[in-house]
C-alpha positions in Angstrom: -17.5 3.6 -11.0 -16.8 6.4 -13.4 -13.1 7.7 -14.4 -11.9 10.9 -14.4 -13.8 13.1 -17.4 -12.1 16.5 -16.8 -10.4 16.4 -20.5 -11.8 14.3 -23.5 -9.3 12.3 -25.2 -11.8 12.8 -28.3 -10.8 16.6 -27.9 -6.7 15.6 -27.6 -6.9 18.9 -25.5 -3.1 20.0 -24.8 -3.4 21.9 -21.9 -0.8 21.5 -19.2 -1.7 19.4 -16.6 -0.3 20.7 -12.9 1.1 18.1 -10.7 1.9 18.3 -6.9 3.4 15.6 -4.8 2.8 16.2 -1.2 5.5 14.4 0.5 5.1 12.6 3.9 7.6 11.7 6.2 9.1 8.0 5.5 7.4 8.0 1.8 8.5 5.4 -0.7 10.7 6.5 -3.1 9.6 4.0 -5.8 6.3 4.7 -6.1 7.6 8.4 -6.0 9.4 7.9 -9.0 7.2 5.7 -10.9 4.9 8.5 -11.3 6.9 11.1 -11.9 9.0 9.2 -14.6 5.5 8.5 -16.0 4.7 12.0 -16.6 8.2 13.2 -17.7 7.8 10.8 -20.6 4.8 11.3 -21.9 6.1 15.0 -22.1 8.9 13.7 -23.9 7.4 11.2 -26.2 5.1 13.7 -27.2 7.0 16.8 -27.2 4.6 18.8 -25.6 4.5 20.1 -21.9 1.4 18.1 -21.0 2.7 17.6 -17.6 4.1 19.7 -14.7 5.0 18.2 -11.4 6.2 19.7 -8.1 7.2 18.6 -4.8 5.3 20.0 -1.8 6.1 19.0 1.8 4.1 21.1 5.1 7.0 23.8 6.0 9.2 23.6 2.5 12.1 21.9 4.6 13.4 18.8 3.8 11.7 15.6 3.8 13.5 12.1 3.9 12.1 9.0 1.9 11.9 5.4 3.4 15.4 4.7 2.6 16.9 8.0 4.3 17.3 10.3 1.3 16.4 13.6 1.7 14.7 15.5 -0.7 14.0 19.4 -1.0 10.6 20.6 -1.6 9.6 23.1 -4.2 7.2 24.2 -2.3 5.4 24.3 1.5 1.3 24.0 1.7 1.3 27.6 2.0 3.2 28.7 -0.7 2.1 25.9 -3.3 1.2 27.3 -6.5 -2.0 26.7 -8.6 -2.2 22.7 -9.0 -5.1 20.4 -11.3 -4.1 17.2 -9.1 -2.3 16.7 -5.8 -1.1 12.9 -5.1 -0.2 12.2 -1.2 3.2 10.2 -1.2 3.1 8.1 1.4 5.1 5.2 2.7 6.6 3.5 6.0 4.5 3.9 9.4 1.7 5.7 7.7 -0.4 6.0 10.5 2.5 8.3 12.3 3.4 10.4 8.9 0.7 12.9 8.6 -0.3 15.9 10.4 -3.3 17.7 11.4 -2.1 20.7 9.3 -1.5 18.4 6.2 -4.4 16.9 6.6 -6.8 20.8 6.9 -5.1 21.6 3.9 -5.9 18.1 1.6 -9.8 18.8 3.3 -9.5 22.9 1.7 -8.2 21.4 -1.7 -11.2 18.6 -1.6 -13.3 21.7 -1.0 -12.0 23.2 -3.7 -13.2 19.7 -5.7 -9.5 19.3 -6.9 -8.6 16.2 -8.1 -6.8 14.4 -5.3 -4.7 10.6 -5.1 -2.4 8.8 -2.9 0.1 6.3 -4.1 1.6 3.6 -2.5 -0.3 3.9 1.6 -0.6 8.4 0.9 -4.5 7.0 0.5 -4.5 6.6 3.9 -4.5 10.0 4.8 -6.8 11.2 2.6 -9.5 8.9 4.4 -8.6 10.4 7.6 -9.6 13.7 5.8 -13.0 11.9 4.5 -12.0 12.5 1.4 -12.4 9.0 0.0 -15.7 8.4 1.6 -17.9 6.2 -0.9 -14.8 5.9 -3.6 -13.3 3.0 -4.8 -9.9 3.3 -3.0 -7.0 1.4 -3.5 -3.8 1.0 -1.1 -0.4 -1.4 -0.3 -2.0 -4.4 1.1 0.0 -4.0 3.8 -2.3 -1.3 5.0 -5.5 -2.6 3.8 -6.6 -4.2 6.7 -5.9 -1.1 9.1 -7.8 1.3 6.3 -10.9 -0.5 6.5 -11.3 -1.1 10.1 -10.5 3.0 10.4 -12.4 4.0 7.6 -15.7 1.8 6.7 -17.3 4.5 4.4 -14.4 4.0 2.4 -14.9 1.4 -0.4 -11.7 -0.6 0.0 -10.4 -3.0 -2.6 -7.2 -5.4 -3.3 -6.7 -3.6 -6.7 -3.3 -2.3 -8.0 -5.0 1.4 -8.6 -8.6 3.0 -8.7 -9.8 5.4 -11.1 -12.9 6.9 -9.4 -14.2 10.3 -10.9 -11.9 12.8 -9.1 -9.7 10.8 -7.0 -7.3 8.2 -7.6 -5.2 6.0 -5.5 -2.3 3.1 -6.2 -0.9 0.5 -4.2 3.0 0.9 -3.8 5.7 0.1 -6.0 5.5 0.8 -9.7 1.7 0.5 -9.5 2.2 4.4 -10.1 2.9 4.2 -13.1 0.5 1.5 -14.4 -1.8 4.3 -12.7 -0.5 7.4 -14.6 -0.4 5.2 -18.1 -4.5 4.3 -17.3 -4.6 8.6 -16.8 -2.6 9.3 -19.7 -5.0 6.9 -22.0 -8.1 8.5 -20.7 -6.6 12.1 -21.4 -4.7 11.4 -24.7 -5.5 8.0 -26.2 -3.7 4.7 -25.6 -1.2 5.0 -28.6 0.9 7.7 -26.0 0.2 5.3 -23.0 1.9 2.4 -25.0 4.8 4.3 -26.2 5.5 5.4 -22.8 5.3 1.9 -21.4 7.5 0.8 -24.3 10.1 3.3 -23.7 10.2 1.9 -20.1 10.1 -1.9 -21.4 6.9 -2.8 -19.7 5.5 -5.6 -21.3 2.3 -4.4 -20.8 0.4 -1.5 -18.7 -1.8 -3.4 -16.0 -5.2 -2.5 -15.8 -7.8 -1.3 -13.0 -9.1 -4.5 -11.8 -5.6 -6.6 -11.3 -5.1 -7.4 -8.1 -2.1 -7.2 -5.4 -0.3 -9.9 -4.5 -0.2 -11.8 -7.9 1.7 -14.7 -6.7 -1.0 -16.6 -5.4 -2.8 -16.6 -8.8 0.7 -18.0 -10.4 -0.1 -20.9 -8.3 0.9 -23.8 -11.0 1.9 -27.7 -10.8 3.4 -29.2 -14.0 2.6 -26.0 -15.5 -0.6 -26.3 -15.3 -2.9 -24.1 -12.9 -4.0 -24.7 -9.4 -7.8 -22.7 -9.8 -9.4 -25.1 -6.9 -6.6 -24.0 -4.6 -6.3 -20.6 -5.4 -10.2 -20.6 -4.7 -10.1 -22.1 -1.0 -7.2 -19.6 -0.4 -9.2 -16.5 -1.6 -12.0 -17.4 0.6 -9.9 -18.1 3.4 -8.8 -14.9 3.0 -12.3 -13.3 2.7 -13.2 -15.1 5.7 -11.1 -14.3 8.5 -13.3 -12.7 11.3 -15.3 -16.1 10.7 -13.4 -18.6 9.7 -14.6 -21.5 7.6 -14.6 -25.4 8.7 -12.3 -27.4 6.1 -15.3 -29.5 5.3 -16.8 -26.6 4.0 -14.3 -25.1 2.6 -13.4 -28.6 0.6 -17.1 -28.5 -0.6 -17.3 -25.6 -1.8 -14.3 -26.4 -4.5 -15.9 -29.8 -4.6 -13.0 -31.6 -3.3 -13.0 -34.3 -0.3 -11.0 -32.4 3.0 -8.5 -35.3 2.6 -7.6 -33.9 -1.0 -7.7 -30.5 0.0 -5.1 -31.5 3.1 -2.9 -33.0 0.4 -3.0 -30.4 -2.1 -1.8 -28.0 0.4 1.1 -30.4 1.9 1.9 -30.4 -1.8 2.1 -27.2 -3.3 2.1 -24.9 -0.1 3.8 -28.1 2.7 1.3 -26.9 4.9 -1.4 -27.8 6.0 -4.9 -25.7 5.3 -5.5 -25.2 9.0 -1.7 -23.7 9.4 -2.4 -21.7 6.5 -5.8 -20.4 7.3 -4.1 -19.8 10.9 -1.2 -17.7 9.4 -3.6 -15.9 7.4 -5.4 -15.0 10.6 -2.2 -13.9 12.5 -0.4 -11.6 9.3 -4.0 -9.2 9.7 -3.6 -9.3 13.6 0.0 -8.3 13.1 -1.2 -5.6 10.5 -3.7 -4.5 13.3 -1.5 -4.2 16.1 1.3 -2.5 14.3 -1.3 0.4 12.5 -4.5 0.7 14.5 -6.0 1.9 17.8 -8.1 -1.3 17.9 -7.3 -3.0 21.7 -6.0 -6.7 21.8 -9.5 -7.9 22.7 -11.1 -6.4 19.7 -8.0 -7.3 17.3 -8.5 -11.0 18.7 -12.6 -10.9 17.6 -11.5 -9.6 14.3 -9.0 -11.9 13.3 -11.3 -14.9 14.3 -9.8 -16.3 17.9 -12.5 -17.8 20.4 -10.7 -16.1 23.1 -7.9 -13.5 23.9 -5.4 -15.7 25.6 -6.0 -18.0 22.8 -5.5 -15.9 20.9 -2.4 -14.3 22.7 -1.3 -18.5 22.9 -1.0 -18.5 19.1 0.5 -15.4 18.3 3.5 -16.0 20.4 4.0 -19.6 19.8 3.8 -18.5 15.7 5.3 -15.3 15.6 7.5 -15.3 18.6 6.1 -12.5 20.6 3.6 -11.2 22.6 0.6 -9.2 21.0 1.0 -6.9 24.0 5.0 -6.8 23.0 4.3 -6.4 19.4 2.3 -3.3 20.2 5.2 -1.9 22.2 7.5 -3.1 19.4 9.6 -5.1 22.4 11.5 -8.0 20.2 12.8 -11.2 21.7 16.0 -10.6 19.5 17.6 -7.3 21.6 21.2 -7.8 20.3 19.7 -6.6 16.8 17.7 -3.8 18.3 21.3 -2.1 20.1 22.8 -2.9 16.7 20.4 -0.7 15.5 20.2 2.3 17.9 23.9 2.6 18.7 25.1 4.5 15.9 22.2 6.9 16.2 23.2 8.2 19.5 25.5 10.7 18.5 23.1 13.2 16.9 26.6 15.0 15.8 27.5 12.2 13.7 27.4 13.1 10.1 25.0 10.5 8.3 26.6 8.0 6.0 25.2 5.5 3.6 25.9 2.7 6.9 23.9 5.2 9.6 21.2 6.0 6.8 20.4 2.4 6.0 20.3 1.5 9.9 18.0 4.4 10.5 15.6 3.4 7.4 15.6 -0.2 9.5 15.1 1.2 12.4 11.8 3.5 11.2 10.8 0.2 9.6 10.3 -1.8 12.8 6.9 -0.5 13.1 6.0 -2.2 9.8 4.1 -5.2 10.4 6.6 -7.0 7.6 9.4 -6.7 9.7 11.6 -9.3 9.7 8.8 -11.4 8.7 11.2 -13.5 6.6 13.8 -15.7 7.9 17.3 -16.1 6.6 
């Protein structure tokens, strides 16, 4: 893997670097505004205009974030002005947010050999366009699973952000910005980079290879690390089409299955086969919500001997059918109404109470929905 090379830090080459954000429906404002922030400081820290950024949505009209904030475009696909990179903003129900015209117009600009990105799950729709075919590609975990069942040619990994010659892609949050400090080094030298992620009191700008999901490797007992357990649970998690006996799994961390069982009671109060289970349903759940895939093919993927088995575990664990998953029919329909009442009346001016029920409402479809009790 290669990073971008189109300016030499050597060189400390000035030019203004153009910046479009092509917004899609439901995107996340965070990750929005962890690149943009990014860029508007170097600019300040170095007092030059080494940055420009615009926002571009398909028609120019408005387009509303995940949380129901509405923002105005600068510009439509048509009328977008001359751009060096364009970064897909992408967010809730990704799978639903993009068009076919959006999509024709990221395939003219890959054409075009423009530099192109995603942050937070916009990577997803550059792979429909084939535009990430053979890069290192990086996306919300959340969506990782549906990417590379969808896209195979696409080289998918757990990383916060990839830097691969002329694309580049972030997971969601303020992975962004980590993203945009990594570009700003490679254009400008790391001495900008860190005064950027000083004046934003990061402790430190994470690199290429860290990983999603950190809490697992902060895994500690007494203070002191769990590597053994961290190690059965990555390989769990490599292994979920075909899952692992404990015996083996205890053998290959060198530990008896009786001290494996315990030092999962201990530290996670489960025990392995629950865990490797729930492992096994959270990427069904991810499948269901964000793919095509049927039932019977989820099932095979996620590692069941059989469909009603498979269709046994999901609703004694999760509390619904697969089949009412898919059709997003929950058990609890007293929340549902709660939810769809006040959007009835398409008259009704939208407050900050209707805006936060419709943001809830657009995230049922995310396969973290409600996924944590109260």
């Amino acid at each position: 893997m290669t990073s971008i090379d189109t300016l030499s830090p050597a060189l400390k080459n000035k030019k203004l670097t153009r910046v479009g954000f092509l917004l899609l429906d439901n995107f996340t404002m965070i990750a929005l505004s962890s690149a943009i922030e990014t860029l508007r400081m170097a600019n300040q820290l170095s007092g030059e205009e080494l940055f420009s950024w615009q926002l571009i949505s398909e028609d120019g009209c408005l387009v509303k974030a995940s949380d129901g904030l509405s923002f105005t475009p600068d510009f439509s696909i048509q009328n977008a002005p001359a751009l060096d990179i364009v970064i897909v903003a992408g967010g809730v129900d990704i799978t639903r947010s993009f068009t076919h015209k959006q999509v024709s117009w990221l395939r003219m600009l890959g054409r075009k050999n423009y530099t192109l990105g995603g942050i937070c799950t916009g990577a997803y729709a550059l792979a429909h366009a084939g535009l990430l075919d053979d890069h290192e590609s990086s996306i919300h975990w959340e969506c990782l699973a549906s990417l590379q069942e969808h896209y195979p040619k696409v080289r998918c990994n757990n990383r916060l952000y990839s830097i691969d010659r002329n694309r580049m892609t972030s997971s969601g949050g303020t992975t962004p910005m980590d993203m945009f400090l990594n570009y700003i080094a490679l254009q400008y030298g790391g001495k900008l980079s860190s005064a950027v992620s000083d004046m934003f009191i990061c402790d430190r700008v994470r690199g290429e290879f860290d990983q999603q999901r950190v809490s697992l490797r902060q895994l500690h007992t007494n203070g002191q690390p769990m590597p053994k357990l961290v190690d059965i649970i990555e390989l769990m998690e490599a292994n979920l089409e075909e899952p692992i006996e404990l015996d083996e799994l205890a053998s290959f961390v060198s530990v008896s299955r009786r001290q494996l069982e315990r030092m999962f009671l201990k530290h996670l109060d489960c025990s392995p086969s629950r865990y490797y289970l729930k492992l096994r349903l959270d990427r069904a759940r991810q499948l269901l919500k964000q793919s095509s895939l049927s039932i019977v093919e989820i099932s095979a993927a996620c590692g069941f001997v059989s469909t009603p088995h498979f269709s046994r575990c999901y609703r004694k664990h999760i509390g619904i059918s697969p089949r009412d998953e898919r059709k997003g029919i929950w058990s609890d329909t007293a929340r549902s109404n709660v939810l769809r009442e006040p959007l009835i009346d398409q008259e009704i001016t939208i407050a900050a109470g209707i805006r936060s029920a419709t943001a809830l409402l657009h995230a049922q479809t995310e396969p973290s929905y409600g996924s944590v009790a109260i």
